[in-house]
N, C-alpha and C positions, 0 to 999 in steps of 0.2 A: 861621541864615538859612533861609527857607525856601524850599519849590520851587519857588513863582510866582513870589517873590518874586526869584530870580535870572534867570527863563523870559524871552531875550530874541530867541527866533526865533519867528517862527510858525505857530500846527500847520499841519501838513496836512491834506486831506481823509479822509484815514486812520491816518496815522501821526501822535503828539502827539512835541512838540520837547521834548528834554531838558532838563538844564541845560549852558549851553556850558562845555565843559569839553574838556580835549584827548582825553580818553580816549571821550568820548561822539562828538568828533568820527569819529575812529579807526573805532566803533562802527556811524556811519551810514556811513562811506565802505566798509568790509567787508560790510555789508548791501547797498548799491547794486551792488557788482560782485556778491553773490550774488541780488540781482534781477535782474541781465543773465541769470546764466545760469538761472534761471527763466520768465525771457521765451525765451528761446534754446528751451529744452525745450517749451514751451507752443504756440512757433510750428512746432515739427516737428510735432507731430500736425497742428495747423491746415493745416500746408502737407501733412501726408496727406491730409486731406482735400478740399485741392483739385486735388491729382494724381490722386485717384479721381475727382472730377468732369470734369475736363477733359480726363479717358481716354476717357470714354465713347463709344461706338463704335453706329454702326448699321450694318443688313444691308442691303444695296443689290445687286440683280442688276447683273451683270457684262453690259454690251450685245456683241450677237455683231459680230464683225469686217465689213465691208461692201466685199462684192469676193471674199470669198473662196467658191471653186466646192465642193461639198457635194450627196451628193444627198438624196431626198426620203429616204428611209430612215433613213440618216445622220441628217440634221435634226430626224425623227422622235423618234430613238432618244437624241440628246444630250443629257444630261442640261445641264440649267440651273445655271451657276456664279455665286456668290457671293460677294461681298468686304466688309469689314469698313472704314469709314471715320470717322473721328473727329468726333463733334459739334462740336469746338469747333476752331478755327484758331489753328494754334502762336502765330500773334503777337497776335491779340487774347486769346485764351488770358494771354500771358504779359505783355500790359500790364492786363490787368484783376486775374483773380485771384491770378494768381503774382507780380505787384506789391506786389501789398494781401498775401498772403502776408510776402514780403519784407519791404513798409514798413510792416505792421501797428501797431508799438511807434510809432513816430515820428509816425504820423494817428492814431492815436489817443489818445497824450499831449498832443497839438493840441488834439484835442477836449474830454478828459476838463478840461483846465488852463482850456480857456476858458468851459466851461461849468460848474466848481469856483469860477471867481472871480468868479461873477453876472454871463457873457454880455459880461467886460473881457477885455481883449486881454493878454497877457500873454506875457514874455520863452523862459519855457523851451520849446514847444513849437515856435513858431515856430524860435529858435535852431537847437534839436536840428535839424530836418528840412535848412536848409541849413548845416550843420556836417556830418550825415551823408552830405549830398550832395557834400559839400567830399572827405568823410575816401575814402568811396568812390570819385568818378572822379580822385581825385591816388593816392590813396594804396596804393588795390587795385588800380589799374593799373599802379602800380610794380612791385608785388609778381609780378604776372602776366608784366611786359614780361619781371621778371628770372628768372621760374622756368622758363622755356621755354631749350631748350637753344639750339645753333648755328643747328639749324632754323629757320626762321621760322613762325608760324602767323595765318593770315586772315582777317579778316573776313569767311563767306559771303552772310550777306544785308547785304549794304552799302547798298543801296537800302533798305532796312528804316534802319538803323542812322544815315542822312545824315537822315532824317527823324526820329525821336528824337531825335538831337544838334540839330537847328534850334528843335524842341519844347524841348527841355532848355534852350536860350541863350535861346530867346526866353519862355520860361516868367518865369526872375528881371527880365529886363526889364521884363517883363508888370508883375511885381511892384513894380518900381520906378518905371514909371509912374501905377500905381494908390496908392503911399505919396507920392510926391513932385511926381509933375509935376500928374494931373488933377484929383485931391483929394485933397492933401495931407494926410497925417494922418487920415483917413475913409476908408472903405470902405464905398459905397454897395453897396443890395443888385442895380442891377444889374451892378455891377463885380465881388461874391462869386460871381453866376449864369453872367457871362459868366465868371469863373476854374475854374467848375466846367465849363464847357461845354466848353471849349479841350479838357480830358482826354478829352469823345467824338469834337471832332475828329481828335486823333490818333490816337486807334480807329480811325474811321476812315480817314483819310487812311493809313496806316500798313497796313492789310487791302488797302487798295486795290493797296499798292506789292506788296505778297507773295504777292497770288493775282495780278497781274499782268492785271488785268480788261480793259485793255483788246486783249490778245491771247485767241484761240480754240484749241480743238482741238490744244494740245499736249500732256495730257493720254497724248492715242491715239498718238502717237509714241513717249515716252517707256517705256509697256506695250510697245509690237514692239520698241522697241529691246533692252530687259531680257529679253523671250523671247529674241529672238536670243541676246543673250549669254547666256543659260542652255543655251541649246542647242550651240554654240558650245565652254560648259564643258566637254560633258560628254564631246567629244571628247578632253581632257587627258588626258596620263597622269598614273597615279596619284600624287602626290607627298606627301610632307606639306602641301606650302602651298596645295593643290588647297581642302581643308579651308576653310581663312582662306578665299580665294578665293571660294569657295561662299556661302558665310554671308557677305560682303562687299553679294556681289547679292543677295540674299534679302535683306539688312537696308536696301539703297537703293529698295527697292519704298517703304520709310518716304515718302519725298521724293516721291514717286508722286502724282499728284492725279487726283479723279477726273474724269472731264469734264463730267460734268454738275453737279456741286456744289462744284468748286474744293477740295474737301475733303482729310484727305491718309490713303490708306489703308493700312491697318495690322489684324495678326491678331498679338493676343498669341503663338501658337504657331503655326510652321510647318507644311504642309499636309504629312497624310502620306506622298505621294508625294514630299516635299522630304526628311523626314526619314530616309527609304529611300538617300536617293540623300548623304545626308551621312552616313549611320549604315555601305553600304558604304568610303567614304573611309575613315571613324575605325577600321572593323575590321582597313584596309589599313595606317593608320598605328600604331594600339593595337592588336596582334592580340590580344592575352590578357586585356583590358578586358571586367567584366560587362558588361550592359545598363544596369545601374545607374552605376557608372563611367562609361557612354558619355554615358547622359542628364547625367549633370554635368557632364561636359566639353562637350556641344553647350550649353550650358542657359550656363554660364560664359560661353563665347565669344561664343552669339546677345544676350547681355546686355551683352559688352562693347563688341560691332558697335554696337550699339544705340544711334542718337542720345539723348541725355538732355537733357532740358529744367533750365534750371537750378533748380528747384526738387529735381531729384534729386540735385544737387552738395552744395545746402544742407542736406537734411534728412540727408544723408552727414557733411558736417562737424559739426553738431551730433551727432548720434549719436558721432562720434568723442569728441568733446568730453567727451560725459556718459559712455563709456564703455560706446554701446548696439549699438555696432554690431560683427555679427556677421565673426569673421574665418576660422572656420573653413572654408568654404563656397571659398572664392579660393585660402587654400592649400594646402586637400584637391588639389581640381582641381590646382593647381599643380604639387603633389608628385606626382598621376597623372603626369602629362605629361613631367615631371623622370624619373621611373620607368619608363615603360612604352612611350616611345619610339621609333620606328624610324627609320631615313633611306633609302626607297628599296630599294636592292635586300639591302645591308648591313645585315640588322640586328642590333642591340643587344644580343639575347639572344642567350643561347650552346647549341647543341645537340650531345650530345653520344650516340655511342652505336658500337655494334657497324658495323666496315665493311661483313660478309656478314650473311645470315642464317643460313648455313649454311654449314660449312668444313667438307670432305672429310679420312677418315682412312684407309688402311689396315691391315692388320694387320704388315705388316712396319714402319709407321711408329714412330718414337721418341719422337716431339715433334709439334707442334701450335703453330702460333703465331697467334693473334688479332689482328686492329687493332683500337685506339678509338681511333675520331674524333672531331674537332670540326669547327662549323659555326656560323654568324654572327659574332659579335663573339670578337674574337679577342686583346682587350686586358684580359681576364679573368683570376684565378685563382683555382682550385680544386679539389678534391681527388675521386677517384672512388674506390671500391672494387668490386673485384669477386672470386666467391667460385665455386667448383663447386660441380653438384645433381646429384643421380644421376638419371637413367634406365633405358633399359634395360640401358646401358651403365655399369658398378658401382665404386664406388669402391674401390679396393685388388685389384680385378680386370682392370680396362680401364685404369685412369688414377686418379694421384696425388690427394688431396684437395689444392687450393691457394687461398686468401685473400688479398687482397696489396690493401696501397693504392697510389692513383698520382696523385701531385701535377703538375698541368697550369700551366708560366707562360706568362705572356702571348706571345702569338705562337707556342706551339708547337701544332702543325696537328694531331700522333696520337700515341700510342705503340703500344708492341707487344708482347707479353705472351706469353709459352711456357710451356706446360700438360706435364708429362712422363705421359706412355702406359705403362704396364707391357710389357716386353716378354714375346714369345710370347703374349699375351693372346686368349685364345680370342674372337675378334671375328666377331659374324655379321651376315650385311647387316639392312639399319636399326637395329642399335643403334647407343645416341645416349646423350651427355650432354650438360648446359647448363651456360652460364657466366652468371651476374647479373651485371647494373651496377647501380649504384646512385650516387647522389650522395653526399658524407661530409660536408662543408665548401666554404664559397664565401663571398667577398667579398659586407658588407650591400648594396652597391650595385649585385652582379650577379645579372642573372637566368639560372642556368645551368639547362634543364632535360634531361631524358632523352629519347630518341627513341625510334622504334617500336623497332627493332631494339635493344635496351635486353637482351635475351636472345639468346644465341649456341648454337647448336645445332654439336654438334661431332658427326659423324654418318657412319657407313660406308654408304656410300648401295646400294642395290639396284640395280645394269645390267642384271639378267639377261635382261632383256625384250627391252633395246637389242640392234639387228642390226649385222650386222659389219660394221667401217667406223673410221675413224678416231673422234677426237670431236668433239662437236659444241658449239653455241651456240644458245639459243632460248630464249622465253617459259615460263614456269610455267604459267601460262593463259593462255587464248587470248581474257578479258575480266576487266575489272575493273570495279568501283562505284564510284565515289564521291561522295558530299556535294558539294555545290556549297561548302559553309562551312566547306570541309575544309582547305582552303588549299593542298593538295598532291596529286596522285595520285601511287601508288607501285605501279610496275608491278615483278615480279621475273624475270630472267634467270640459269639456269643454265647450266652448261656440264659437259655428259654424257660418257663413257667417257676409259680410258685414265690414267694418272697424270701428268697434264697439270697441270705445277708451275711451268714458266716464265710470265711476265708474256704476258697475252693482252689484246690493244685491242680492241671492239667498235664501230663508227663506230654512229648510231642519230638519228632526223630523227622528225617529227609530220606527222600530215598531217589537214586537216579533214573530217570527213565532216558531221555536222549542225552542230557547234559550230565555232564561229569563232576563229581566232589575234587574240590580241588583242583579243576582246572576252569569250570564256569562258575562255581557255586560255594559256598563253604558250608560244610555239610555240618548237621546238628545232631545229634544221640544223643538221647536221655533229657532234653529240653524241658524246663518250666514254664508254663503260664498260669498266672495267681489272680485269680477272681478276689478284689478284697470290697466290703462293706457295700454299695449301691453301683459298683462297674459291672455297667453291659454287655459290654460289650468291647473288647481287646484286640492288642494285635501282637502279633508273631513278624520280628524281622530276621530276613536271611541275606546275608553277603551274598552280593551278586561280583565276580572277579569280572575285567574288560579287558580284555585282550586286544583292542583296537583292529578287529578281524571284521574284515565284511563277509558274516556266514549268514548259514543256515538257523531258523529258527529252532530252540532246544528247548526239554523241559525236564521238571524233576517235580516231584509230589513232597509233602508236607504231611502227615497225616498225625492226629490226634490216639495214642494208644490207651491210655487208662486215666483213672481220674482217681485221686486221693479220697478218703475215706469222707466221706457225705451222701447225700441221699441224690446225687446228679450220678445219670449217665450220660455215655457217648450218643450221640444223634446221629442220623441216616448220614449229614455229611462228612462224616470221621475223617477225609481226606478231601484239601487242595491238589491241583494243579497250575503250578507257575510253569508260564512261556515266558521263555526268555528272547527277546526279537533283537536284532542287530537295529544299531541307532541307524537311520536312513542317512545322516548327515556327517556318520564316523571318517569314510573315505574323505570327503572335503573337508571335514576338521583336520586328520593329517597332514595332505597335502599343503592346508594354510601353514600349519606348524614349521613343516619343512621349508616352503619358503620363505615363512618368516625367519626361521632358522639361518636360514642362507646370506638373510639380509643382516641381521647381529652379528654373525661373523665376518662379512667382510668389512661392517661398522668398525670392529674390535683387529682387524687387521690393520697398522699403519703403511701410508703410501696408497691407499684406494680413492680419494679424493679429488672430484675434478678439475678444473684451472676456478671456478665459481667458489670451490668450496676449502679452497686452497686458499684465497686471499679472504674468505669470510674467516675460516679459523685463524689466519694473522692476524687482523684486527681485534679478535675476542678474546676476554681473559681463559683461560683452558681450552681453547678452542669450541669456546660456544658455550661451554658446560659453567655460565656463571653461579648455578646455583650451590655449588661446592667450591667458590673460586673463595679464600681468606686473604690475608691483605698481603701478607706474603707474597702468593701469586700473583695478585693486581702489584707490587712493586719490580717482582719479575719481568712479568710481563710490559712493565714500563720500559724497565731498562731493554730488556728484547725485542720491542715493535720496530724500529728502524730498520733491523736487520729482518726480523719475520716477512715484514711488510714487502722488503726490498726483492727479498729470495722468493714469495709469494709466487712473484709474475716470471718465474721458472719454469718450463712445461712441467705438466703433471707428470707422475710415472705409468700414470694411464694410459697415456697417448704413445702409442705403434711402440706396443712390451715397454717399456722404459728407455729405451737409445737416447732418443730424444732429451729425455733430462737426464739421463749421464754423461754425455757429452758436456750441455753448458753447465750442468752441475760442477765440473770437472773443471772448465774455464772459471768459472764464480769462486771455484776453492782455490783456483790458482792464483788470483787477483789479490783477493783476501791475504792467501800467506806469502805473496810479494810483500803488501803491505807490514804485515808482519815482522819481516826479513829486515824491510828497511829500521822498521821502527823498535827492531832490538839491537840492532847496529847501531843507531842515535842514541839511542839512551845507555849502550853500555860501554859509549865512548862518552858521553857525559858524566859517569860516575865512577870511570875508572875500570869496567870492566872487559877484559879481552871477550871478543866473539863465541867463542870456544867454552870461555866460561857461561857466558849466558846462554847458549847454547843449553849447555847441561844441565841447567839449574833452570831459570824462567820460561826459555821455549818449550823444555819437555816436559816440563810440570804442565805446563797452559793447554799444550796436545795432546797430554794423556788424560784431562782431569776425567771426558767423560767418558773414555774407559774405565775409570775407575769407577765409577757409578755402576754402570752397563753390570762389570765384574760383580759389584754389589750383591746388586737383584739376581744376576744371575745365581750367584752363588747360593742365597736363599730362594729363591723362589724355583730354581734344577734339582732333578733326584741325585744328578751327578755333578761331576768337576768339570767336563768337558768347557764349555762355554764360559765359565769364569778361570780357570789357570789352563787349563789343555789347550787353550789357543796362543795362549802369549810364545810361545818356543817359536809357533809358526810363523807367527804374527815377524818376531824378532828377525828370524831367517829373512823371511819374504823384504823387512826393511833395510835388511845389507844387500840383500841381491838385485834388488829393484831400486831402491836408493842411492847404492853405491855402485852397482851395476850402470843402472843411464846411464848416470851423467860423467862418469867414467868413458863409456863409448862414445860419447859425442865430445867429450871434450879429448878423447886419445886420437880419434879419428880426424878431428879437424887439425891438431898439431901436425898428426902424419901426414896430413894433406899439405902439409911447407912444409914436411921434411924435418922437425924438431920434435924432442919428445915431453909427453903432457907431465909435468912436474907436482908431485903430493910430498907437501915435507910431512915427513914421519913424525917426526917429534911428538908434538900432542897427543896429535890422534895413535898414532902405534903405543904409546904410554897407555893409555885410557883404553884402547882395545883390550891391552893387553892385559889390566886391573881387572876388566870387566871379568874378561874369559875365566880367569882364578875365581873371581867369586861369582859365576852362575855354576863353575862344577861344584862348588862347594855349596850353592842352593839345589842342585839336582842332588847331589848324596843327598841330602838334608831330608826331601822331598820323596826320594826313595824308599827311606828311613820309616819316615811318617806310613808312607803307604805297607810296607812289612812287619812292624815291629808293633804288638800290641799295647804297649804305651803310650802311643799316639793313636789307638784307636782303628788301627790300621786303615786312614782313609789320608788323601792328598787336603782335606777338611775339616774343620772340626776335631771334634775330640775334648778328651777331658781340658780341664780348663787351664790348669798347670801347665801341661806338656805344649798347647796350643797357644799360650800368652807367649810361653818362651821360644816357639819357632818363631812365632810374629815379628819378636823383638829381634831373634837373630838375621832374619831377610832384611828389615828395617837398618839394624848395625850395618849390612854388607852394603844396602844402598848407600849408608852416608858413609862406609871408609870408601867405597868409589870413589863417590864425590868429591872428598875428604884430599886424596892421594891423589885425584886428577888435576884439582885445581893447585896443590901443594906443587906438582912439578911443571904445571904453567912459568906460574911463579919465578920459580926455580931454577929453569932456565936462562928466564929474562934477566935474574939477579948477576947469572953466570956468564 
């Protein structure tokens, strides 16, 4: 027999029908889900290229305040501020192009099917768009209600969202008056113009609620309010969460609008006065962090602050999907922060090192005992060694050679180590030997390092100068320097004549002279320093704060008040002076910070990549980032390369704002759900299924799946509901008015052009409209419910686990009696 002669389905506009057969069927239904995810990968470019356009940004002067006194100089001398605001407005933004992103495959299988069948009306396109509208506000709301924890999460623009939801109910009505009640079965052309029109009403209508038009001037409040709070901030003390905090306000300037264009303004990268004053925080909280390190970590967090439109959730889940997205970048950052740690005044790391710098010997002495100490984290272990070096003071002459390790566990504060002296040793003043520390071993998760005094001078010190008198206590100098980005000053104290071995207290306080307590310095009252058994010689450390400021040099004194009950007093130098000098290199460390800054964010941005680095992360498992790729992804990414590879050599969204790749973006996606179209029309005439059916069931599963994902993350990973339910109403609308709108006017219009009119049987489609419209009002009470009634938590998310299993289940019920009752009067008819 031959192959016509069994061909009992019909080609397609692209694809020819096999012979029916089980295994051919098999063949088109694995091609169809691997068309899904070709369209999937086809609309993440498209949808980069409409987050490049809708980014777009102009430079608008910043108007001076009104009221505030200034004089002519001043005024003169001010330089003129600028602010960056968005061309396009989040929510007509996100019902035009990040719709049509969105519902790209489902209006244009509309279009392609009705203008495929010579300008006839036809089951699958129509189907598809309300079955995907069905599958996403029952189905992905589900999903959402239940992946949000005990918390609740909100709706923010609810006034945005109450209008989409009326648009959305009153959309299929639209439809089912225009099938059933006015002209039944016809669709006049100005019934297709007024269905395409409604989609600018709600533009508009919609813009109006979200710039709030008919209020002024709150704009200028919301700027003073936000200064205040920044200024406000920077009163805090240092903490870790100062950090978040920071970057919280910075990222709510987003919401900002401006006042003269209702606009909402927004600078891809923070001003570098911002990043100075975030870059001190992060040194406070990550002291051992590059520049580089630092910029990943601000560049992470300003990104995850960062409202996202839902177009960034989508083109997230695809990229997961295909195995393109980058995971390195999140738990690099991550693993900083896991790593390098502080809390406050306790931290993390462990420092360890010689108590003196100097320990006093005599020549009748025997022995010699050193401390090593520890300092911050103190639930560490690790191992030190340390070994004698000769000086002037000789080995097998003065004093024994010794090595020795020393194992430190958690919680113990020093040990203490005895050095033997030769006796009789011809000892003459300032000979000296030294003792090294060194690190041996440590726990992979601690960070133990050495401290200055890391070298121990053991030393018969020269008095002969010193006048008669007991001994004494006093500074080593009478000034010190240091770094602002030093993190510490370290002033020394010794204590002069006499073989003064018992334990001596030294009381010791700060006092400001040009620098300020607590804003340069951290100030000391009532301070100890403890002279114990053979130390010479000590030191005093004071918190030096870095404000990442390029100033003036500042100082503050130290001085030594009283001394504990022994035969020492205070010495002539009773009082240091620390200068504190600006790091010469602070401004250029900024600066790099911030550029590097600039450059991990547009990294962590998708759609920045250029035609070079477009087809390298095709090729690569996660795009590039193999070192977190698991086999998983490498099988993802197998099955995905055909298509990656192919959509690759698509202009970037770089190139002249994005047009460029939305356009063939747009052609690629239209190819793709031709093929589609054809290949669910073959297969669901090979196994018995009407268009309509498959329609509702396989196409809008396959195009909605990675909304459903997108939905996901958003939903956990948003403070709100916005982006994971607040958009499906819109989403819904814009797929009847655009969907059924076209192809409507081109196929009304071209009838009227001969004078006959464009024919839509009601039947199916007005049934299944009309199911639908019943059960999304009965998801909207539902959803109302949730949001008022403290039972559910009062959030459109989450909530207690009870109340939130069972709304799940009830969206999920209404999807499948859709379904249930659409397919039941296919059937139904046919039988009749």
């Amino acid at each position: 027999m031959s192959y016509s002669a069994n061909l009992t389905c019909k080609h397609g506009i692209l694809i020819p029908a096999l012979e029916t057969t089980p295994r051919n069927a098999i063949l088109y239904l694995a091609g169809l889900f691997y068309c899904f995810l070709g369209i999937a990968i086809a609309a993440d470019i498209f949808m980069c290229s409409i987050e490049q356009i809708t980014s777009a940004t102009r430079k608008v002067k910043r108007q001076k305040k009104i009221g505030r006194l200034v004089s002519k100089e001043d005024e003169e001398g001010e330089e003129e501020e600028f602010e960056y605001i968005r061309i396009w407005n989040p929510t007509v933004a996100n019902l035009t192009l990040m719709a049509l992103g969105s519902s790209a495959p489902e209006i244009l299988l509309s279009i392609i099917e009705i203008v495929g069948n010579g300008f006839k009306a036809g089951d699958l396109g129509p189907g598809t768009i309300v079955g995907s509208a069905a599958f996403n506000l029952f189905c992905i709301s589900a999903i959402c209600v239940f992946a949000v924890g005990q918390a609740t999460k909100r709706i923010e623009l609810y006034r945005v969202f109450m209008v989409t939801a009326f648009f959305g109910t009153f959309a299929y009505i639209w439809v089912f008056l225009v099938l059933i009640v006015i002209t039944p079965n016809v669709v006049d052309v100005w019934e297709a113009i007024l269905t395409l029109l409604f989609f600018i009403i709600l533009v508009v209508i919609s813009y109006a609620v979200d710039a709030e038009i008919w209020k002024k001037k709150r704009a200028t409040d919301l700027h003073e309010e936000l200064e205040l709070a920044q200024q406000d901030g920077g009163k805090e003390d240092d903490k870790p969460e100062k950090l978040s905090s920071e970057i919280n306000k910075w990222a709510s300037t987003f919401s900002l609008t401006h006042e003269d264009t209702n606009a909402d303004v927004v600078d891809a990268v923070p001003h570098l006065d911002t990043v100075r004053r975030w870059t001190r925080t992060i040194s406070q909280t990550y002291p051992s962090l590059s520049e580089e390190d630092q910029a990943k970590i601000l560049a992470y967090r300003v990104n995850r602050r960062l409202s996202h439109d839902r177009l960034y959730y989508r083109i997230r889940a695809v990229r997961q999907l295909s195995s393109s997205w980058r995971k390195s970048e999140e738990e690099e950052v991550q693993k900083l922060e896991k790593l390098e740690s502080t809390d406050g005044g306790n931290k993390k790391k462990t420092i360890v090192e010689f108590s003196a710098r100097i320990y006093r010997v005599d020549s009748t002495d025997e022995t010699v005992s050193l401390k090593i100490v520890r300092k911050g984290n103190m639930d560490s272990k690790f191992t030190v060694n340390y070994s004698t070096v000769n000086g002037l003071a000789k080995k097998d002459l003065n004093f024994l050679f010794k090595s020795e390790t020393l194992q430190f566990s958690p919680g113990e504060l020093h040990k203490t180590i005895t050095l033997q002296l030769i006796n009789a040793a011809n000892w003459r003043p300032n000979d000296v030997f030294y003792v090294h520390l060194k690190i041996q071993d440590e726990d992979e998760d601690t960070k133990v390092r050495l401290g200055a005094c890391n070298v121990a001078r053991v030393k018969m010190p020269d008095e002969s100068g010193m006048m008669l008198g007991g001994p004494i206590v006093e500074f080593v100098k009478p000034n010190y320097i240091v770094k602002e980005n030093a993190g510490f000053a370290r002033s020394f104290v010794t204590r002069r004549g006499g073989k003064l071995k018992e334990t001596l207290r030294v009381h010791y306080e700060t006092e400001d002279v040009t620098a300020k307590q607590g804003e340069d310095y951290t100030s000391v009252k009532d301070g100890i320093i403890t002279f114990e058994g053979q130390e010479y010689e000590k030191y005093i450390d004071i918190d030096i704060i870095d404000d990442k400021m390029d100033e003036k040099d500042e100082a503050f004194i130290v001085e030594l008040m009283k001394v504990g009950a022994g035969e020492a007093t205070i010495g002539t130098r009773r009082k240091t002076t620390i200068t504190i000098i600006s790091d010469d290199n602070v401004l250029k460390n900024i600066t790099n910070v911030h550029k590097l800054m600039g450059h991990y964010m547009r990294q962590l941005r998708p759609g920045k990549a250029t035609w070079k680095e477009q087809i390298l992360n095709a090729v690569s498992v996660n795009a590039g980032d193999l070192a977190n790729a698991t086999v998983s992804d490498c099988i993802l990414h197998a099955l995905a390369f055909p298509w990656k590879f192919a959509f690759a050599f698509l202009p970037p969204p770089t190139i002249f704002y994005g047009y460029p790749c939305f356009v063939v973006a747009l052609v690629a996606i239209g190819f793709v759900t031709a093929v589609v179209g054809d290949v669910a029309s073959i297969f669901g005439c090979m196994v018995g299924l009407k268009d309509a059916v498959t329609a509702i069931t396989l196409v809008a599963l396959g195009t909605s799946l990675p909304d459903t994902f997108a939905s996901k993350i958003a939903a956990e990973s948003d403070d709100t509901a916005d982006n994971a339910v607040g958009n499906v109403t819109g989403s819904n609308s814009v797929n009847v008015f655009l969907g059924l709108g076209l192809p409507w006017v081109i196929a009304s219009l071209y009838w009227a052009s001969k004078g006959e009119s464009f024919r839509v049987d009601a039947g199916d489609l007005g049934f299944s409209v009309t199911v639908f419209m019943i059960c999304s009002v009965l998801f909207l009470v539902v959803l109302v419910l949730r949001r008022k009634l403290a039972l559910f938590g009062q959030g459109e998310l989450g909530g207690p686990f009870g109340p939130k299993t069972l709304s799940a289940l009830f969206f999920v019920g209404l999807w499948i009696a859709y379904v249930a009752l659409s397919i039941w009067n296919m059937y139904r008819v046919d039988n009749e």
